[in-house]
N, C-alpha and C positions, 0 to 999 in steps of 0.2 A: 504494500500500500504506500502509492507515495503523497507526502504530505504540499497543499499549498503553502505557499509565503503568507499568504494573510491567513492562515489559522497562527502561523508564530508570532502576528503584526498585533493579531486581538490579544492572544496571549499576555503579551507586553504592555498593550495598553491597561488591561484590566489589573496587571503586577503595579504599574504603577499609579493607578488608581487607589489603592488599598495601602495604610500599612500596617493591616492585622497579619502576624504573622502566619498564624495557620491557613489562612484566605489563601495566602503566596503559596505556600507548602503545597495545597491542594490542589491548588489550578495547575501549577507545574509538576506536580504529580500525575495528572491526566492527561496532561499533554503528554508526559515521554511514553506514557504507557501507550498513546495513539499515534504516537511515528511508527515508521519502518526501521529493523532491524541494520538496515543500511544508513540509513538517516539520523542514529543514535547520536552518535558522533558530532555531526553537522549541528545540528540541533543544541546541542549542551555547547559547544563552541560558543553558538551565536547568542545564545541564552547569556554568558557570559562576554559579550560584549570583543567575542574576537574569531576574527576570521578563520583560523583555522586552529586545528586543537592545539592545548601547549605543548604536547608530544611532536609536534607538528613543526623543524626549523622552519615552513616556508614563513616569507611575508611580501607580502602587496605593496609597500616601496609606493604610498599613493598621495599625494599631495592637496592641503586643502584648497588650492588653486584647479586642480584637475576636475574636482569637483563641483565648484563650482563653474569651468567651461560645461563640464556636462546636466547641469542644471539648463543653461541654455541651446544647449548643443554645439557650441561654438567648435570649430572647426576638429570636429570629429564627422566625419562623411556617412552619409547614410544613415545619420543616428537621428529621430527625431526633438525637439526639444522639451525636457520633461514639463508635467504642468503642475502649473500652480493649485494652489490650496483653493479647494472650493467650485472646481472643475472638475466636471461628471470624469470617475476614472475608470474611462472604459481603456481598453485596449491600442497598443496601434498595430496598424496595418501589419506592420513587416512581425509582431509579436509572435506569430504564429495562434494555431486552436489553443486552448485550455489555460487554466491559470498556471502561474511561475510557482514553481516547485522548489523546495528545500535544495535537490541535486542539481536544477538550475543553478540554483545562487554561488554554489560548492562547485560547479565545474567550470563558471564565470571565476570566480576566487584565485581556481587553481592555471586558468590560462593568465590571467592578469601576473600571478607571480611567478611565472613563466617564461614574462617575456624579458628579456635579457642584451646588454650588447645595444649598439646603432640602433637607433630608431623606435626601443623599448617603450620609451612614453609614449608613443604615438599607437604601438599595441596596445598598451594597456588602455589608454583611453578609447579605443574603438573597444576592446574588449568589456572595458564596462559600459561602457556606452550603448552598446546594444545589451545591455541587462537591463541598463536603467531606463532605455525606450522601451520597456516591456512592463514596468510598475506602476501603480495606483500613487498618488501622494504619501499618501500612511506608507506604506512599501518602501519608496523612497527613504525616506525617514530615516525607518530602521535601519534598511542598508548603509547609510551614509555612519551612524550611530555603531554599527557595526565595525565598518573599515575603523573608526579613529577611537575604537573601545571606551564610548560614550552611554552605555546603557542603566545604568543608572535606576535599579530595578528592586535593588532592596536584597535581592540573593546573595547576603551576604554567606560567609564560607562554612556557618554552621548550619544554612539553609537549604541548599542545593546537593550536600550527601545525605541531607534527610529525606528529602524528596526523591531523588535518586531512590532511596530504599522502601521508599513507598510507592513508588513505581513498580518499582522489582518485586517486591510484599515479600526485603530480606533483614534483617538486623542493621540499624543504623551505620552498629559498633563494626559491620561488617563493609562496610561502604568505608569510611573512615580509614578500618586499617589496610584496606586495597590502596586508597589514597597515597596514605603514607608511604607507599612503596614503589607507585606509578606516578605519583605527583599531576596527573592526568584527571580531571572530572569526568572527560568526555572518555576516555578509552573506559574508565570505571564503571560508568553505566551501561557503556556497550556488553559489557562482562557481567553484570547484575542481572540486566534485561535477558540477555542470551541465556547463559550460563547459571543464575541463580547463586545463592550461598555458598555452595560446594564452589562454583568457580572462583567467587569473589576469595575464598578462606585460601584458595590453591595457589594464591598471588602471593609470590615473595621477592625478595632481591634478584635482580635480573642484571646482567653485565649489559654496558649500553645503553640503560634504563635508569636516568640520575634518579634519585631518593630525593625527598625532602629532607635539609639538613636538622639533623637534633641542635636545640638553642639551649640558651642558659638564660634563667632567673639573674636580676643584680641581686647581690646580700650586700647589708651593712658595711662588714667589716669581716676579718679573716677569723675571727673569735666565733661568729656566727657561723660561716661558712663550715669552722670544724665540727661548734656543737652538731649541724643539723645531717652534718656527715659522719655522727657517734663517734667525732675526737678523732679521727683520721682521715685523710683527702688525700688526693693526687692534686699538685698545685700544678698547672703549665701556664706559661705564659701567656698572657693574651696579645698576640702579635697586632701592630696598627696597617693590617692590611687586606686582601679580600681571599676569602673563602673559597676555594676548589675541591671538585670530587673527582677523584681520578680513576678511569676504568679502563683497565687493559684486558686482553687478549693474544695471547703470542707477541707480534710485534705491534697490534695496531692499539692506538692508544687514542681515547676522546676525554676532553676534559669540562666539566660546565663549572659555573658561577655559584653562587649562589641565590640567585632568581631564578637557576634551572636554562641558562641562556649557554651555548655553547661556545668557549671560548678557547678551541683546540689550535685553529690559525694562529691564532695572537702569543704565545706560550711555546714556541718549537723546542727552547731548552729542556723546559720540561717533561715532553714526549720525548725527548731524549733520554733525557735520565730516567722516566719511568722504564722504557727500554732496559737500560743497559745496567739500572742497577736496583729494579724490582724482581726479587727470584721466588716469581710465579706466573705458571700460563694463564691464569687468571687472577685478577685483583681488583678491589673496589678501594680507594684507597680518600680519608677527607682529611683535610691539609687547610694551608693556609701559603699565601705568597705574596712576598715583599717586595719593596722596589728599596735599593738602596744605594748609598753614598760608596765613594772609595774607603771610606774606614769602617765600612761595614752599616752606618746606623741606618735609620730609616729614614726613606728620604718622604717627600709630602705627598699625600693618598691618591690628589688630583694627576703625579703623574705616575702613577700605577694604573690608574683608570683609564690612562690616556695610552698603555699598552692594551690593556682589553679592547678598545674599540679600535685598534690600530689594524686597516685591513692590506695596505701597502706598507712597503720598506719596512717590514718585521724584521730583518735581520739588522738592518740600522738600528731601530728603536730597540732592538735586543743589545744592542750592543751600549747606546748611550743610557739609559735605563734596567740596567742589570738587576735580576730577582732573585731571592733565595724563597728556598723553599722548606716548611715544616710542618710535616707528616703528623697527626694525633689522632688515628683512627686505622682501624681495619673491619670493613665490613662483609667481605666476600674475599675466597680465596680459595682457586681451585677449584669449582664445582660445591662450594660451600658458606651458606650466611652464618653471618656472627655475629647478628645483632642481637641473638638472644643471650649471648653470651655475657658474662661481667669484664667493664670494662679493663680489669684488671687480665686477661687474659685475652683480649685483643689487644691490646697493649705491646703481649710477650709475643705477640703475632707477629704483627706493622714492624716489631724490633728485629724479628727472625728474617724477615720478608724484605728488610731496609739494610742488611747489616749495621743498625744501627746508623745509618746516613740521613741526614735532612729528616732527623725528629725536632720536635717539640722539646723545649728547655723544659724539662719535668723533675719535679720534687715530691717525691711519697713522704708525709710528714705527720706527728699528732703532737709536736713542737710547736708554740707560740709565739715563740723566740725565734726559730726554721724560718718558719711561714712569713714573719715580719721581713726577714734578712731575705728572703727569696722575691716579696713586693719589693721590696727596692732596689735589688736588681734589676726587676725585669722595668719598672720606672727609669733604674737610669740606663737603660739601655734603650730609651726612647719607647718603648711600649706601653702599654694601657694600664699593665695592671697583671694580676694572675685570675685564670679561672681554674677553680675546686671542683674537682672531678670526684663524685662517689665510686669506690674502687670495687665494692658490688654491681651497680648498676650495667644495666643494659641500653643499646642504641635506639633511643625511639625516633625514628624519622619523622619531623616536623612539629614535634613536640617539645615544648619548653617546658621546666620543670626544675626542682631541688637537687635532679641528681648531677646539672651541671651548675654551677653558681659562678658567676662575672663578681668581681669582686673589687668596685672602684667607685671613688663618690658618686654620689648620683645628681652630676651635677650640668648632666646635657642628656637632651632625649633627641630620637630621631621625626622630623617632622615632613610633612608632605606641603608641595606650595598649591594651593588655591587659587591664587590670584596675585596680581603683582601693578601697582602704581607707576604711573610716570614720573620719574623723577623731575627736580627744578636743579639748577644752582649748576655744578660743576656736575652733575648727575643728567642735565637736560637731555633728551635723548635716549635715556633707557629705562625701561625698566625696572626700577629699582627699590620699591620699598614689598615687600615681600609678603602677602599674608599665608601663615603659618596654620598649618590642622597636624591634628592626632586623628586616629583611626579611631571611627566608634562601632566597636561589636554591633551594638543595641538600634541604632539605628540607619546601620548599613550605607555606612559612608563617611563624610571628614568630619570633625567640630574643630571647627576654630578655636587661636589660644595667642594670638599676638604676632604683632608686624615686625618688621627690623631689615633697617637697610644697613647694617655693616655687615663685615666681615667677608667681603669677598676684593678682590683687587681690582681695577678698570678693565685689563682684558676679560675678568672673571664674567665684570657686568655686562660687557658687551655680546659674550657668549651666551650667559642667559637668557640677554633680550633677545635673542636670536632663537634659541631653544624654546622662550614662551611663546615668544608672537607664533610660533611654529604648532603650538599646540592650544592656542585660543579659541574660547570657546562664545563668547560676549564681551563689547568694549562700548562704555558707555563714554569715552574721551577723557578718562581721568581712569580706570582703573579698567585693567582687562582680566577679567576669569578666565582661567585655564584649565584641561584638565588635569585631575589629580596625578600625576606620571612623576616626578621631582622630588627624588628624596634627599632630605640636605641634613646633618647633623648638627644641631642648636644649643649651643652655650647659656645657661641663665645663671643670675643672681639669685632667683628665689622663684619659689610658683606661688602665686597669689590667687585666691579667686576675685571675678568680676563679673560684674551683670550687663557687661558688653559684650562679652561672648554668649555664643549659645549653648557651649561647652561648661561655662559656669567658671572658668579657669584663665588665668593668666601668665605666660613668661615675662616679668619683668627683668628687664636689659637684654634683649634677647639677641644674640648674636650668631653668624654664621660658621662653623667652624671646620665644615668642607662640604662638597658634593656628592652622596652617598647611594653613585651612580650602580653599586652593586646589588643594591636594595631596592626591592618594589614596593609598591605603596603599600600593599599587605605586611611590611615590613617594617613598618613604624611603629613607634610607640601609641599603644592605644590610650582610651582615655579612662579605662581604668589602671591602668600602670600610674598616668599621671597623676589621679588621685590618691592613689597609693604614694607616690612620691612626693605629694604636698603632705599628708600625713606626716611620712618619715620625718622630712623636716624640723617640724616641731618635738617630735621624738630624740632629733639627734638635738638638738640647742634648747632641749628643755622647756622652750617657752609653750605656753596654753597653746589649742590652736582658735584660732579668730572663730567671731561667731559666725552663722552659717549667711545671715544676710550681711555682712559688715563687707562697704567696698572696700578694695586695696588697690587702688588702679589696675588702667588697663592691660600693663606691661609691654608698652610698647616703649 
C-alpha cells in the first residue's frame, strides 16, 4: 500500500495543532501503523524533519535561494510555477494521474542528492522542481520544512520511540534499547513494524553501525564523584577536544563524530594508526582527539573543528594542525560486544588491543589526596578537568548517568542560538548579539535564557553572520530567527531567574566560549540540568536561594 503526501501533510498539521501529549502519541501511532512496509523508513525521516534517515550519509546540498526560484519557477525549464496560498490545489498538467506519494518525495530526494560535478545545481533544481510542480500548497510547505529540518512538531525524543512501539504493539523499553544501538529512529521502526520484539531485542553492536555515545552527569566535586562510586573510581582525563568512535575491519577503517556524522576523510592519521597499531580484525573502538601545539598542549577547539569539516588539502591541514589521539573504551572486538561488560574489563581490553598506545591518562584511585593531585594535572595540562568512571559499570549507548561523572565547576553550559540581532557601532554589519536556549524535554523545543555578544573575535563574527543568514528562518529588520542548528559553549557569572524569559531563567554575563560544532542541538544542556545548576549554586556559596517570584535580571 503506498501512502499519499497529504495523508503525512494532515498528519503534521493536526501534530501541531495539539500539544496534548498523548493526542501526538496517537495520531503518529496510526499513521506508521498505515504506511507501507517500504515506506517505514521515509516516513519517520520526514516525521523528523529530514530528508533522509540518519543512517543515511546522503544530503540534498539545497539552498534557500533555490527555493525560492522554485516557488516561482524561475529558470528551471518545464517546471510550472508553484501556487500561492488560497488557490484551488489541483494538479498540473505535466503531474501525471494520482496523488504524490511518500516514494515520490524519497526518489525526488534521492536524484537531487545525486547530482554531483558541473552543472549539479541546475539538476537539482529541475529535479525538485518537477516534485514541487506536482504539490498542493500545504505539500509544498512541508516539503520545503522538510529539506531545511524545520518541522517543528513537538516529537520530541521520548515521543517518537513510544509511538514507534505502539505502532508495532512492542515494549517501549524495547524501541529504546534498539535505539541505543542503531542510533536510527527510522531503520528502528522498520525493525519493530517488520520484525516485532524478537527482532527489535536481536539488535546489538554492529561494526559500521556508530552507537550513540555513553555521557556523563557533572558532580560537584571529586569527594562526590568517589562517594557515589563506593570510594573508588577510575579518574581519566577529560580531554578539550571532540569525540570519535572508531570501527574497523581488517584494513578498512570509518570513523564518526559525535553527532553520528562521519568524519573518516578528514582524520587519515588516524585510519592509519587504527591500521597498523589496533590488533584486531575487528574493533569498535570510542576515543577522543586533539589538535595540538609543538609542545604538545592543546591548541583552540575552533581549529580542531576546522579539521572535521576540512574536505580538500587534508594532508596540509594534517600536517599544520596535528592530532593526538586517546582511546577510553572498547566496545566490540572480534565478533564480540562488551558493553555488557564492566568497564573495568574493557579497559584490560582497549589496553590488550592498543598495546597500551594512544590511551587515556587514567588513575584507579579511593585517595582524596590521588584524585586532587590527578585534577590538576590534567588542568595544567590545558584540559577540562577529570571524569570518574565506575569500574563496575557497563557501556550504555546514549545514556547519561552516575556511572560516568565530569567533574568540573559548573560554570558554562552548552547553549543553542535562536536568533541573532544586528549589530551597531564597530559590530554594524553582522550579526551579533546572540539569543541563547537550553533544550526543553517538556515542551519539545528551545526556552530561552539570555543574549551576549562577546566572546567571539571579528573573523569569528563574520563567519556567523554568514552561517545564520544561511539558516534564517524570519527577519523583522532588527532581529532575525534562525533555526535551532548552532551549538556554542557559554561562560556565566551566575544563573539567575527572570520573568523575561519563558524558560523562567537567566545567564547573567553570558559569554561565548567557542563553537560546539561537534554537538547537535539534542546536545545541549537542557532546562532541567539548568535548574539543577541554579540550585547547586546556592548549595555551593551557602547562600538561601531567592524567592521563586523575586526578579534578578535579565542576564544579558
Amino acid at each position: 500500500m503506498a501512502t499519499p503526501l497529504g495523508r503525512l501533510v494532515e498528519l503534521c498539521q493536526a501534530l501541531a495543532a495539539t500539544r496534548a501529549r498523548l493526542v501526538k502519541l496517537r495520531l503518529t501511532a496510526e499513521f506508521l501503523r498505515q504506511v507501507g512496509p517500504d515506506e517505514v523508513r521515509w516516513a519517520v525521516a520526514f516525521l523528523t524533519g529530514r530528508p533522509f534517515p540518519v543512517s543515511d550519509s546522503r544530503v540534498l546540498d539545497v539552498a534557500w535561494a533555490t527555493l525560492g526560484e522554485l516557488r516561482s519557477g524561475a529558470g528551471v525549464e518545464g517546471v510550472e510555477p508553484a501556487r500561492s496560498e488560497g488557490v484551488e490545489p489541483t494538479r498540473s498538467a505535466t503531474s501525471g494521474a494520482g496523488p504524490l506519494l511518500l516514494g515520490d518525495v524519497a526518489a525526488a530526494f534521492e536524484a537531487v542528492a545525486a547530482a554531483r560535478g558541473p552543472g549539479s545545481r541546475q539538476r537539482k533544481r529541475q529535479a525538485l522542481g518537477s516534485l514541487f510542480a506536482r504539490v498542493t500548497p500545504d505539500e509544498r510547505d512541508l516539503l520545503e520544512r522538510i529539506i531545511h529540518g524545520e518541522m517543528r512538531l513537538g516529537l520530541q525524543e521520548g515521543l517518537l520511540p513510544e509511538a514507534i512501539a505502539a505502532a508495532a504493539g512492542v515494549p517501549a523499553a524495547a524501541v529504546r534499547r534498539a535505539l541505543h544501538f542503531l542510533s536510527d529512529p527510522a531503520v528502528v521502526a522498520r525493525i519493530a513494524l517488520a520484525e516485532g520484539e524478537a527482532g527489535l531485542l536481536a539488535v546489538s553492536v554492529r561494526v559500521f553501525v556508530p552507537l550513540l555515545p555513553m555521557l556523563a552527569e557533572p558532580a560537584r566535586d571529586l569527594a562526590e564523584a568517589l562517594r557515589i562510586h563506593g570510594g573508588r573510581t577510575a579518574l581519566e582525563f577529560k580531554y578539550d577536544g571532540a569525540r570519535i568512535q572508531l570501527h574497523k575491519r581488517g584494513d578498512e577503517v570509518r570513523i564518526w563524530g559525535r553527532r553520528l556524522t562521519e568524519v573518516t576523510a578528514s582524520l587519515p592519521e588516524i585510519v592509519l594508526f587504527a591500521r597498523r597499531e589496533v590488533g584486531a580484525t575487528e574493533a569498535i573502538l570510542d576515543g577522543e582527539v586533539v589538535a595540538i601545539d609543538a609542545a604538545g598542549r592543546p591548541r583552540p577547539f575552533q581549529e580542531l573543528m576546522r579539521r572535521f569539516r576540512r574536505v580538500h588539502g587534508i594532508e596540509r591541514s594534517a600536517e599544520s594542525v596535528p592530532l593526538t589521539l586517546h582511546f577510553f573504551d572498547c566496545l566490540w572486538v572480534d565478533g564480540r560486544a562488551l558493553v555488557d561488560l564492566p568497564y573495568e574489563a574493557r579497559w584490560e581490553t582497549l589496553a590488550r588491543l592498543t598495546g597500551g598506545r594512544a590511551l587515556a591518562r587514567r588513575l584507579v584511585t579511593s585517595d582524596a589526596d590521588g584524585a586532587a593531585a590527578f585534577q590538576a594535572e590534567a588542568l595544567e595540562a590545558g584540559h577540562e578537568g577529570p571524569v570518574a568512571k565506575a569500574l563496575s559499570g557497563p557501556y550504555t549507548p546514549g545514556a547519561r548517568g552516575a556511572r560516568w561523572l565530569k567533574v568540573k565547576a559548573p560554570e558554562s553550559v552548552d547553549c543553542v542560538i535562536i536568533a541573532a540581532d544586528r549589530g551597531s557601532g564597530r559590530r554594524r554589519g553582522w550579526l551579533s548579539n546572540y539569543h541563547l536556549a537550553v533544550l526543553d524535554p517538556a515542551g519539545g523545543g528551545f526556552a530561552p535564557v539570555g543574549k551576549t555578544f562577546k566572546g567571539l573575535t571579528d573573523a569569528e563574527f563574520a563567519a556567523m553572520t554568514a552561517r545564520l543568514r544561511a539558516l534564517a528562518v524570519a527577519d523583522d529588520g532588527y532581529t532575525v530567527t534562525v533555526r535551532p542548528e548552532v551549538v556554542v559553549e557559554v561562560a556565566y557569572n551566575e544563573i539567575q531567574r527572570s520573568p523575561h524569559y519563558t524558560s523562567g531563567m537567566a545567564l547573567r554575563f553570558a559569554r561565548i566560549t567557542r563553537i560546539r560544532d561537534d554537538k547537535a542541538p539534542g546536545h545541549a544542556t537542557t532546562l532541567p540540568e539548568l535548574r539543577a545548576l541554579y540550585e547547586r549554586q546556592f548549595a555551593v556559596t551557602g547562600r538561601a536561594t531567592p524567592a521563586s517570584g523575586a526578579p534578578e535580571g535579565d542576564g544579558v
